[in-house]
N, C-alpha and C positions, 0 to 999 in steps of 0.2 A: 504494500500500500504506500503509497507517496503521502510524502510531508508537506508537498507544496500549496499553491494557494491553488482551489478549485477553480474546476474551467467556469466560464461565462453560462456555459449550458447547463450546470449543473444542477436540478432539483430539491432545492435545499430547506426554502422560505415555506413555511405554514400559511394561510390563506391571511391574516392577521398580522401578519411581520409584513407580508407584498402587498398587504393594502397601505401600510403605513409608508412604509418605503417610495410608493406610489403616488403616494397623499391622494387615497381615496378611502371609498367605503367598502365593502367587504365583499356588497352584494353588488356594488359595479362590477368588482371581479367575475364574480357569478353569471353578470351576463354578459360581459366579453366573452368568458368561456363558449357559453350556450351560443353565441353568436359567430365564434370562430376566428374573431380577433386576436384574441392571446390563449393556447392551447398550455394549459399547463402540464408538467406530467402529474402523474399519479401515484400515493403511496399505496404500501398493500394493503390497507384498511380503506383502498380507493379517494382518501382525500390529496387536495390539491396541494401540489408542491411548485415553488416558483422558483424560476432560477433568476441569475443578474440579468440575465438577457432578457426575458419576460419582463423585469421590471424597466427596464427602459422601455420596451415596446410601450407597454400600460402607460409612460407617460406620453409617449408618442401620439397614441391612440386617443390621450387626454387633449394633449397641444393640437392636434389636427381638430378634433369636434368641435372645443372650447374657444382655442387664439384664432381658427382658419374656418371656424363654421360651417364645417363640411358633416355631412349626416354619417350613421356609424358603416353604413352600406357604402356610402364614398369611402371611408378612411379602410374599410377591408379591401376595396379594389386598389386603392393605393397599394397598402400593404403589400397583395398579390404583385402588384408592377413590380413592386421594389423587390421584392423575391426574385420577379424575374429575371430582372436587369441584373441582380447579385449572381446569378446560374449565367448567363450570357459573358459577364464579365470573368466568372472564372475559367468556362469554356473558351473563351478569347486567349487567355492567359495560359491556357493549357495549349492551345493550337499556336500561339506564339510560339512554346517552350517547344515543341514537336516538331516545327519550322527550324526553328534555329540553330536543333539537334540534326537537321537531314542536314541543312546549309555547312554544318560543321563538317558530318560524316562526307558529303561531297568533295569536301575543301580538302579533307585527307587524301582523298579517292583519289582526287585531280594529283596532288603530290604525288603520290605512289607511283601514279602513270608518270607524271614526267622523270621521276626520278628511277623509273627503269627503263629510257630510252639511251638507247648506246649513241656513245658521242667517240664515236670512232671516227679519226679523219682517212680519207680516203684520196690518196694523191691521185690527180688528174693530167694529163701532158695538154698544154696548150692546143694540139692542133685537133682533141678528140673535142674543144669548144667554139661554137661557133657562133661569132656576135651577129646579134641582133640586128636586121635591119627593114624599115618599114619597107610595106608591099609598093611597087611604084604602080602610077596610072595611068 
């Protein structure tokens, strides 16, 4: 087991500590839940557990209704966007990282090949070359 400090995700907070932490009320939580807003996990006696990360969301979800007047059916499609955009962006970041491994593995490739071409000189007598001259008209 690790000593260090919990992840963001972790499921930690009782329904009562992530309302306060929130600065709401208990049964706000209640129906964020029901609504699909902030999904908390669940302990084995099936009550809600909130991690750090839920409790920013909850205040997100408070600053969007409350500061931006948007209804709770706006602030989940928001939500959803932002989900998405977070999955595009990392899929981005992954196709970067894949890119720049093939551009690399190329860049070897190309080496390889030039540095197996034989550089043998090969003497020539003058009269087996014959200069150039353009066709006349």
């Amino acid at each position: 087991m690790s000593d260090g400090p919990l992840a963001d995700d972790a499921p930690v907070f009782v329904i009562s500590v992530a309302a306060t932490l929130a600065g709401m009320h208990p049964q706000t939580l209640r129906q964020y839940d029901r609504l699909g807003l902030v999904s908390p996990g669940r302990a084995p006696g099936r009550g809600r557990r909130y991690s750090a990360h839920d409790i920013v969301m909850l205040r997100e979800v408070q600053r969007l209704s409350q500061a931006e007047g948007i209804n709770l059916a706006g602030v989940k499609r928001i939500l959803a966007l932002e989900d998405q955009v977070a999955a595009l962006r990392a899929r981005v970041a992954e196709l970067q990282a894949d890119l720049e491994a093939a551009a690399a593995a190329m860049a070897r490739r190309e080496q390889e090949v030039h540095a197996s071409y034989r550089r043998d000189l090969v003497q020539v007598s003058r009269r087996d070359v014959l200069p150039w001259r353009p066709p006349s008209h």
